[in-house]
N, C-alpha and C positions, 0 to 999 in steps of 0.2 A: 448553666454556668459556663464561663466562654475556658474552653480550652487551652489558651495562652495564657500563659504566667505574664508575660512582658513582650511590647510590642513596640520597635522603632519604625517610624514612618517618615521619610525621607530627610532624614537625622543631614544637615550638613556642619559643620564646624569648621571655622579657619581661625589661623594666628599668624597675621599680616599677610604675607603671599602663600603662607603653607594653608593647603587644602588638609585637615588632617581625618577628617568625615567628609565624603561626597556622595550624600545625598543615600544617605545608607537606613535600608529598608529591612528588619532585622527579626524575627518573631520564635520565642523559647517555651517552650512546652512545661506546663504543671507537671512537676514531679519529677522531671527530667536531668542529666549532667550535659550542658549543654556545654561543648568547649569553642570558643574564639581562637581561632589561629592566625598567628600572621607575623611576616617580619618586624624586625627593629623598625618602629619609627610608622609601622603600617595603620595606626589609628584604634588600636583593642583598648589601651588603657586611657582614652580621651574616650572613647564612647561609653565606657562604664563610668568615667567618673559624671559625664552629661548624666548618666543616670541617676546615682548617688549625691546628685545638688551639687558636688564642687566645680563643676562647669556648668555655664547655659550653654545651649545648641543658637546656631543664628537663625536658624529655620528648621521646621519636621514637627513631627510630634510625638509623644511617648505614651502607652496604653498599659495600663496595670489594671490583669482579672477583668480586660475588656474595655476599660471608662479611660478615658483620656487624663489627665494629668500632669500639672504643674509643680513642678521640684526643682526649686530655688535654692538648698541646703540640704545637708546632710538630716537635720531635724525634721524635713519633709520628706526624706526616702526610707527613715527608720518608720514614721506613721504608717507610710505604706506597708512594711512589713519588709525593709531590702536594707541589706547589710553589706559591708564589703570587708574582705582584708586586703589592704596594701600593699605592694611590691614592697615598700619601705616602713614598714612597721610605726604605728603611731601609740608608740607607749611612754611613759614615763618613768626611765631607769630607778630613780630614787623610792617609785609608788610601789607596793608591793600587788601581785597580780589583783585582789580584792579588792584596793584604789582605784587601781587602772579600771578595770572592769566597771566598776557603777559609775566615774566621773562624767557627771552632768545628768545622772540620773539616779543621786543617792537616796534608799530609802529612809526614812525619818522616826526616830521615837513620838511618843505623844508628847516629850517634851522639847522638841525638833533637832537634837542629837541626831547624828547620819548611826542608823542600825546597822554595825557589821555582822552583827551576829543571825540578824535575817538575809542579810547580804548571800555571806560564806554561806550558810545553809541552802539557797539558790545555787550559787555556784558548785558546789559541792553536787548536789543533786541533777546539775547539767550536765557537770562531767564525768558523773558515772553512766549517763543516759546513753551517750554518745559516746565513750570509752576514752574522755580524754586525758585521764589521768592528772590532771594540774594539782598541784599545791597552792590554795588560797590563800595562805599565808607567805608564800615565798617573794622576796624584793627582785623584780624584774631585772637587775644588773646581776644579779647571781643565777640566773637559767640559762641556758643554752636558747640557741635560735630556732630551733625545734616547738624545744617548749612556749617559747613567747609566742611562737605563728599560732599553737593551740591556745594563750589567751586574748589572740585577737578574734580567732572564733569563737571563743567562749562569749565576747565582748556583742557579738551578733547575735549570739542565741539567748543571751542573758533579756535582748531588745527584742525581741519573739520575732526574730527574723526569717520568714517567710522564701522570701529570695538571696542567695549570698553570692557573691561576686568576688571571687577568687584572682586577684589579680598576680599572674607569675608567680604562684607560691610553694614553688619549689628549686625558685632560683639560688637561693643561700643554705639548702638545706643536705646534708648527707644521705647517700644512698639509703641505708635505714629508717631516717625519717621520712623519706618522700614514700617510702613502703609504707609507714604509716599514717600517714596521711592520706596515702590510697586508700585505706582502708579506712578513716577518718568519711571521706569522701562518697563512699558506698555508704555508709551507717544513714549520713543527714540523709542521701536521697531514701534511702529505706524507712525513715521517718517522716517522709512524704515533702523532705525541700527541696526545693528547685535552685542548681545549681550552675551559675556560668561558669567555667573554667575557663582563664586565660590563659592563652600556655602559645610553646611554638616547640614544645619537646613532644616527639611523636610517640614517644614508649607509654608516654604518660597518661595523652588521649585517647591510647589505643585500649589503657587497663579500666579507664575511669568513665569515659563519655559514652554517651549514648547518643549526642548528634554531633558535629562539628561545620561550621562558620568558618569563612577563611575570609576576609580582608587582606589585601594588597592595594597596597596607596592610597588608601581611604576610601577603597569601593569595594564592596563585596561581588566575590567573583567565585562564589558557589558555596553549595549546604551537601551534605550527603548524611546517609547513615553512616557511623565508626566501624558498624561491620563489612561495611562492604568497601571497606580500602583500604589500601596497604599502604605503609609507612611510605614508599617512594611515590605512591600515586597523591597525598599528604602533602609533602615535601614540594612535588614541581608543581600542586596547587598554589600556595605558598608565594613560591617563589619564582613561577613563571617559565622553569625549564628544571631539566634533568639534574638532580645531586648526586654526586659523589659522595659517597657514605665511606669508601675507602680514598686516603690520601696515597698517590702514585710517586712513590720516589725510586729512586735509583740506590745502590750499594753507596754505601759513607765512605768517603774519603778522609780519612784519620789523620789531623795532625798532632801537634806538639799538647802536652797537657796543659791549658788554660787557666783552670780554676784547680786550686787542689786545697783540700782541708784535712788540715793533721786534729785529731781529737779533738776536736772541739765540744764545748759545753756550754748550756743558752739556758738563762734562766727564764719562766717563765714571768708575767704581769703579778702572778700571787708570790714569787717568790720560789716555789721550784726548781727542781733540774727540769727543764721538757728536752733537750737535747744532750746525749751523752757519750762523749768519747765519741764523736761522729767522723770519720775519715770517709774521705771521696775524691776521684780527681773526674775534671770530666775537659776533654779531648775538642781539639779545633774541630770542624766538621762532623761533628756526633749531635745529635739530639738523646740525651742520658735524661731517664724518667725516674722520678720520684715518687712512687706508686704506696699508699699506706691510707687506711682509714681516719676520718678525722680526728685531729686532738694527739694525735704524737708526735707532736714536736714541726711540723711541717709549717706552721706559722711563725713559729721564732727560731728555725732556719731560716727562713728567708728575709726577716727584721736584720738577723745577725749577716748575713751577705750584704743586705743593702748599706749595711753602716748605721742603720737607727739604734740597734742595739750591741754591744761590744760581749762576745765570748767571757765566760769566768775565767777557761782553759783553751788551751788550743792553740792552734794558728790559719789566718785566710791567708792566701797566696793567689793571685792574682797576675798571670803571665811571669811565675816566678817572683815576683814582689812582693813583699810584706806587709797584707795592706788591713790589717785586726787593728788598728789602732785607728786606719781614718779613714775620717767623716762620709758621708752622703755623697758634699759635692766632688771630694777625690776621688771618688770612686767612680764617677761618672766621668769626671776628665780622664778616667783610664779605662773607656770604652766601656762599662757596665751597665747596662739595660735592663730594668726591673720591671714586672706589672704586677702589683701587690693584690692579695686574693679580697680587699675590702677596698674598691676604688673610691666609694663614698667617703671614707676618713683617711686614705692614705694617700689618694693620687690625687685628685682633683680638689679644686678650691670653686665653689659651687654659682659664688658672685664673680667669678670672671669669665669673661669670656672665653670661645673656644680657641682663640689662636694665643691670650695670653696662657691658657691651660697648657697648649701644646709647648711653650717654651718653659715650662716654670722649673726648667733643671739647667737650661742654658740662655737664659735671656743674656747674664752680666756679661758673655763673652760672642767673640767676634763668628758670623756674621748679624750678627744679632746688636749686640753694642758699640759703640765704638769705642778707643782707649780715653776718651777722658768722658765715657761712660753714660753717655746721651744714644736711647734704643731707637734702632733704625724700625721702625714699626711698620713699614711697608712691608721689608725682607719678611716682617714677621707672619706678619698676613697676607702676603703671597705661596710662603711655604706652609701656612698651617692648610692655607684653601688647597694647595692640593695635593696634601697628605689628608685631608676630607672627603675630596674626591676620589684618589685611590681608595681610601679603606669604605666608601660609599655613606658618610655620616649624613644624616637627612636632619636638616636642622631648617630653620624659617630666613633667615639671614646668614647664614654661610658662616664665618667665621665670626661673624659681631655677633652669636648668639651667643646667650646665657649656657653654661652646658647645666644648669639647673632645669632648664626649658628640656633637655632633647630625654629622651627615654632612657632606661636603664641601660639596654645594650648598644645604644648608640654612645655613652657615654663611654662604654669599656673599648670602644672600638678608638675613641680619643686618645685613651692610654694607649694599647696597643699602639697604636701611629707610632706616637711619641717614643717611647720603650723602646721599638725596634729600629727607629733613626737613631739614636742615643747611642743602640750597642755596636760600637765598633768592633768586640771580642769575645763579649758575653752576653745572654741572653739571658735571663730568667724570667721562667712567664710561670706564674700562678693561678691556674684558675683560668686562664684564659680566656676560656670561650662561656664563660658563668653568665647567663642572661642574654646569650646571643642565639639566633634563629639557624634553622639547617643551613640557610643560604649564606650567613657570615660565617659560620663556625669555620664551614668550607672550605672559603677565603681565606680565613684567620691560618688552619691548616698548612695551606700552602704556602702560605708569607713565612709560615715557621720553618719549613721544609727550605723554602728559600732560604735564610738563613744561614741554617746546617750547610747546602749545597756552595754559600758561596765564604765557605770558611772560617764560620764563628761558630764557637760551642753553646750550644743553648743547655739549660736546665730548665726541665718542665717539671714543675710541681702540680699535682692534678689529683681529684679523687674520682676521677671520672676514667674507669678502668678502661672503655671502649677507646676514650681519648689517647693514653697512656700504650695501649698495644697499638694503636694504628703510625702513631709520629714517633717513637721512640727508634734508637737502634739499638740500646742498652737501659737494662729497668733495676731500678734498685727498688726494692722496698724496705721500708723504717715500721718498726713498731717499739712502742715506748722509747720515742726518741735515740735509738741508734738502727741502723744499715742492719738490718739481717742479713740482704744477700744481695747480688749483683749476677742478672743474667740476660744471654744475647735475647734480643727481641725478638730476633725470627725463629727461634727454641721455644721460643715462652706459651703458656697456654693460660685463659683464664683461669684454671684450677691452680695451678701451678703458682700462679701470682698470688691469688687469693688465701691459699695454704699461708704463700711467704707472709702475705700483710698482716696475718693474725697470732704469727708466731712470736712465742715468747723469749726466746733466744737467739745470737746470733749462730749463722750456718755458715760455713766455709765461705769467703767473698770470691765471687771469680770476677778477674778483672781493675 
């Protein structure tokens, strides 16, 4: 019996002038966590999906348990015995996880009724095999993204999925989940599947894999064992030189307060308090962190700054202005710069392209329009191309792409552009670097550092605690939606933080 689970042979792939596979020679071990590494845009989630049928290859060939093979669809990767989860989840909110799970493969009564009841006893019995804990009966719009990623694996294993191909899936996920899913992760291989991991987070391949793949630019540029490398040697594989893991800044230059919030209170989507009595001022020249676990209140703080959603209680203030009553676009003509922590529903518009994306908060005004309101479309697409080029967005057509087309972190890297031209005084970045690689994060890092340094206050909301002590110069942390505490960043210790984020009352505020 042939030793490879899955074997690419000089896999090439293009979409018009992008090379996004060249000529990529690939081979994953029975039983093995095999992880794919590699930048925004470097070709991982085009070569699994060539795998999975939703793309053809233009030339190569693919070998499954040794025999070559033709996979045209998804319906011919599942025969194989190869499953995938999505970066972007393919469920159906309205369908309850027991829906989702059999659609397009419902089992049948004798009288050709679909059997839930043999269904759920499947799923039920899968998910105790492999510790997933799902509820079969639960409607997909009421679980957390935790829970949904486990019934997209459920979705694989329900289809005797043999090989599963993990694409990015622990990009939208909380430090807690991605712990369990590590251990998710261990379980299938120990029940003898073969596992790709896609990833470009090194903590992750370093707990889970057993071999790793790195891709850059659509060529594979080495294999190693996972033990015998370290996170930096990872990284400049990657990405072709040395990373900064630490961001190098200078002491903050403090000015005048920028942003200040008197108690404020933010109802939650169900109707809730998630924000309560929340006071904060945050300083020209500062980068101030917002440091808390997810789910208190940290998403409808940032709704209620952007102006999408309006405080019960409270006041925003805005370079001294009163600005709780308006809108989105005033808040943007008064220098406010957002990058919301869900860029798929909140930032981008998926059928436009990238240079209308980059303008979709300033098209109607000047340099952009003129006054009787006819869009200078050059300006537009001159300055989208080389806010693309700075933030290094790798797309097929440059600015006349689809941002549908370009990969997940390449997308956020759109926002960002955007967001941080926009903030003439204020920053607020969410999530920032969510589905970007060691070599953007980096970037991303610095632009934020830049920022702070040339005298606008940024607000970082982040659950990414390494994130949060490296750029900050002052950390708040929230639990159950209000400020427990406020302290200097170069005092601060992960325990210290940690304590703060899980505490259930407020502590003295310093600052």
């Amino acid at each position: 019996m042939d030793e490879y689970a899955i074997e690419f042979k000089e896999i090439t792939k293009r979409f018009g002038t992008l090379v996004a596979n060249d000529h990529v020679s690939w081979r994953i071990k029975k039983g093995e966590v095999h992880a794919l590494l590699g930048e925004n845009g470097a070709g991982k989630s085009t070569i699994t999906s060539i795998l999975f049928g939703l793309l053809q290859a233009d030339s190569g060939e693919i070998l499954v348990d040794g025999k070559s093979v033709l996979i045209h669809n998804p319906n011919d990767a599942n025969a194989l015995g190869i499953g995938m989860v999505h970066q972007h989840f393919k469920l159906v909110p309205s369908y309850t996880v027991t829906e989702n799970i059999i659609l397009g493969l419902e089992p049948k009564t004798a009288w050709g009724h679909i059997n839930y009841q043999r269904a759920r006893s499947k799923i039920q019995e899968i998910s105790h095999q492999f510790g997933l804990a799902v509820d079969p009966d639960a409607r997909i719009a009421n679980i957390n993204v935790g829970m949904q990623q486990r019934v997209e694996i459920l979705k694989t294993l329900y289809r005797d999925a043999r090989i599963i191909v993990l694409d990015e899936p622990t990009a939208v996920l909380t430090p807690q989940e991605i712990d369990d899913l590590m251990q998710i992760i261990l379980r299938l291989k120990a029940q003898g599947r073969t596992i790709i991991f896609i990833s470009h987070k090194l903590k992750e391949i370093k707990t889970c894999a057993d071999q790793v793949t790195v891709l850059r630019r659509g060529k594979i540029v080495g294999s190693a064992d996972v033990s015998d490398c370290t996170e930096a040697q990872l990284a400049e594989m990657m990405v072709g030189h040395a990373v900064e893991f630490v961001t190098q800044k200078d002491a903050p230059t403090i000015g005048n307060v920028v942003l200040r919030l008197e108690n404020i209170s933010v109802k939650s989507m169900r109707g809730s308090i998630a924000v309560k009595d929340l006071s904060l001022s945050v300083h020209a020249g500062e980068v101030l962190g917002i440091a808390g676990v997810d789910g208190n209140g940290q998403s409808e703080l940032a709704l209620a700054l952007s102006g999408v959603v309006k405080p019960v209680k409270g006041k925003i203030y805005l370079d001294e202005v009163d600005v709780t009553s308006f809108g989105v676009r005033k808040r943007v003509e008064m220098g406010l710069g957002l990058t919301p922590e869900d860029r798929e529903t909140q930032a981008v518009i998926s059928n436009f392209n990238l240079a209308e994306n980059y303008v979709l908060k300033t098209f109607y005004r000047n340099p952009y329009s003129s006054v009787l309101g006819f869009l200078n479309k050059k300006k537009i697409s001159d300055d989208a191309q080389v806010q693309l080029e700075n933030f290094d967005v790798r797309s097929a057509n440059g600015w006349r792409s689809s941002i549908s087309e370009l990969s997940g972190g390449n997308r956020q890297k759109v926002v960002v552009a955007r967001e941080m031209t926009i903030a003439s005084k204020l920053l607020v970045v969410c999530q920032p670097t969510r589905g970007l690689d060691v070599g953007s994060i980096e970037y991303i890092h610095r632009q934020i550092i830049a920022q702070r340094n040339a005298g606008k206050a940024v607000l970082l909301i982040s659950f990414e605690l390494d994130e949060i002590l490296n750029l900050c110069d002052r950390i708040a942390t929230i639990s159950h939606g209000s400020i427990v505490g406020i302290i200097d960043a170069k005092d601060a210790t992960r325990q210290q933080v940690g304590q703060m984020m899980t505490a259930s009352h407020k502590e003295t505020v310093v600052g």
